[in-house]
VOGU-3710 file (C-alpha; in Angstrom, 3 decimals, decimal comma):
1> xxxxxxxxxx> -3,085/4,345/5,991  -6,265/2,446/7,369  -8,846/0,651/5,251  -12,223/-0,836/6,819  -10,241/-0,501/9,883  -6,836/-2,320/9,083  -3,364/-0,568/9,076  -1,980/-1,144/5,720  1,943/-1,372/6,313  3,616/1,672/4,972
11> xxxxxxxxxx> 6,847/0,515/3,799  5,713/-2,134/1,329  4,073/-1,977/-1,996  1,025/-1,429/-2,128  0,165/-4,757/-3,781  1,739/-6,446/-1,065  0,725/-4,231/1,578  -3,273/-4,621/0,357  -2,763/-8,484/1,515  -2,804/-7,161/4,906
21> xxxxxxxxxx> -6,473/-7,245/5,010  -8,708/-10,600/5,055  -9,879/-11,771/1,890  -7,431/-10,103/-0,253  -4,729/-11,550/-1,929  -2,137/-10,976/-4,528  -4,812/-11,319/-7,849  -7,522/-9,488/-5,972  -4,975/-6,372/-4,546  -3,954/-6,278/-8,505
31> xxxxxxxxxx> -7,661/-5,854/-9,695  -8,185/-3,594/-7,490  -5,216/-1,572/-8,130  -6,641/-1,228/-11,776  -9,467/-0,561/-11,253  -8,404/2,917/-8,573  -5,618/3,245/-11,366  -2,357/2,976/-9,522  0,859/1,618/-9,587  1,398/-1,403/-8,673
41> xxxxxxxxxx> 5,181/-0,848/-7,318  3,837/2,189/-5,299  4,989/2,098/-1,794  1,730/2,637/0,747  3,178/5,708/2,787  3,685/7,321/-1,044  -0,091/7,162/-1,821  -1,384/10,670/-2,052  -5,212/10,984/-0,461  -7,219/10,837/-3,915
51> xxxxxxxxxx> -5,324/7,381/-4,544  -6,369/6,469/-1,063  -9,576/7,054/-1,441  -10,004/5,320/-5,081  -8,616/2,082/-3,516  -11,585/2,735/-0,970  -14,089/2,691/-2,876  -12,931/0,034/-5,697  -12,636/-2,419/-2,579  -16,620/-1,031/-1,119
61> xxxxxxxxxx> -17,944/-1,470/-4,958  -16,231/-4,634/-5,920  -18,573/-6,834/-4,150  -16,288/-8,963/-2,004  -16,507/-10,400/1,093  -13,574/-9,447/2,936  -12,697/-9,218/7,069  -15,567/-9,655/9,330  -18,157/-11,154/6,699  -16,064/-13,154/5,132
71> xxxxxxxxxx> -14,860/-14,652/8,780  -18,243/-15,579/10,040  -18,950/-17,097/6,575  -15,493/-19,777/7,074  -16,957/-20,532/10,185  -20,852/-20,987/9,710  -19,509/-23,402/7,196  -16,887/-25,307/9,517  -19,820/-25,412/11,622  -22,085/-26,483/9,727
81> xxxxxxxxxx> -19,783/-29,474/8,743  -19,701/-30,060/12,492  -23,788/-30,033/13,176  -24,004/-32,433/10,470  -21,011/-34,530/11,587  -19,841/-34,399/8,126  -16,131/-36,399/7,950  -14,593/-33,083/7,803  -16,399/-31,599/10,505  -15,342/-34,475/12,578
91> xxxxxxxxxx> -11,424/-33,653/11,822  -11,892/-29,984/12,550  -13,484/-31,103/16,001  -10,894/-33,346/17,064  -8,542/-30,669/15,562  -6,770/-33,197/13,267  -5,740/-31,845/9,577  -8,391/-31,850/7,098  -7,786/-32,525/4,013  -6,011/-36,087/3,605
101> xxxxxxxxxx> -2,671/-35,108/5,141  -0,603/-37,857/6,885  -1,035/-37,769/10,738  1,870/-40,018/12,015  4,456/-37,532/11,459  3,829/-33,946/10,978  0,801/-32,518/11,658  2,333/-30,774/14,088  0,236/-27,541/13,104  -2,883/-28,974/14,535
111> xxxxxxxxxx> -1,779/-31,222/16,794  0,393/-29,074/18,808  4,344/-29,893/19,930  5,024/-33,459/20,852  5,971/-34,760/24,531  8,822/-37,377/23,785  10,204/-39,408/27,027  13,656/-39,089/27,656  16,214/-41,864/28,138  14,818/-42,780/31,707
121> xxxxxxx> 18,092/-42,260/33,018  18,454/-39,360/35,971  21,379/-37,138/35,422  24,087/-37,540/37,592  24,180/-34,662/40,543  28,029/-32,781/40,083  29,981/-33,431/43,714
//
């Protein structure tokens, strides 16, 4: 199954298996699943067409911003805290964490994997 272009994994539930897609999360996949009227425990490969095709539409008519739009809006606004040179946009620039977390240890998200030295001893070549 394939909504606004994203294979929805068939061997989960489809409340799980709705998380799959950008901007949609447990709460949201549950309103949704409401509103198209279908079980929440409902694996995705069991979903016959007209249940398909209710989830379609309750995600087009809900009015959210999900995938692409929702993508360029996260980063027009990391950008925009860039241009300005907003403390925040400064983090996200030097790719440090954001929002107050320690940077001594950890961090290692961002940051990327640590070079350590080693002992500064060579080994010792086997005779």
């Amino acid at each position: 199954m394939r909504i606004l272009g994203i294979t929805i994994p068939d061997e989960k539930r489809i409340e799980i298996a709705l998380t799959a897609i950008y901007g949609i999360g447990r709460s949201r996949a549950h309103t949704i699943l409401t509103e198209a009227g279908v079980d929440f425990g409902t694996k995705a490969k069991e979903l016959k067409p007209e249940e398909e095709n209710k989830i379609r539409s309750a995600i087009e008519q809900g009015g959210f911003k999900i995938e692409g739009d929702l993508k360029r809006e996260v980063g027009g606004n990391i950008k925009r805290l860039k241009d300005i040179k907003a403390y925040r946009g400064i983090r996200h620039i030097r790719r440090l964490p954001v929002r107050g977390q320690r940077t001594k240890t950890n961090a290692r998200t961002l940051k990327g994997v640590k070079k350590t030295m080693g002992s500064g001893r060579k080994k010792a070549e086997k005779t």
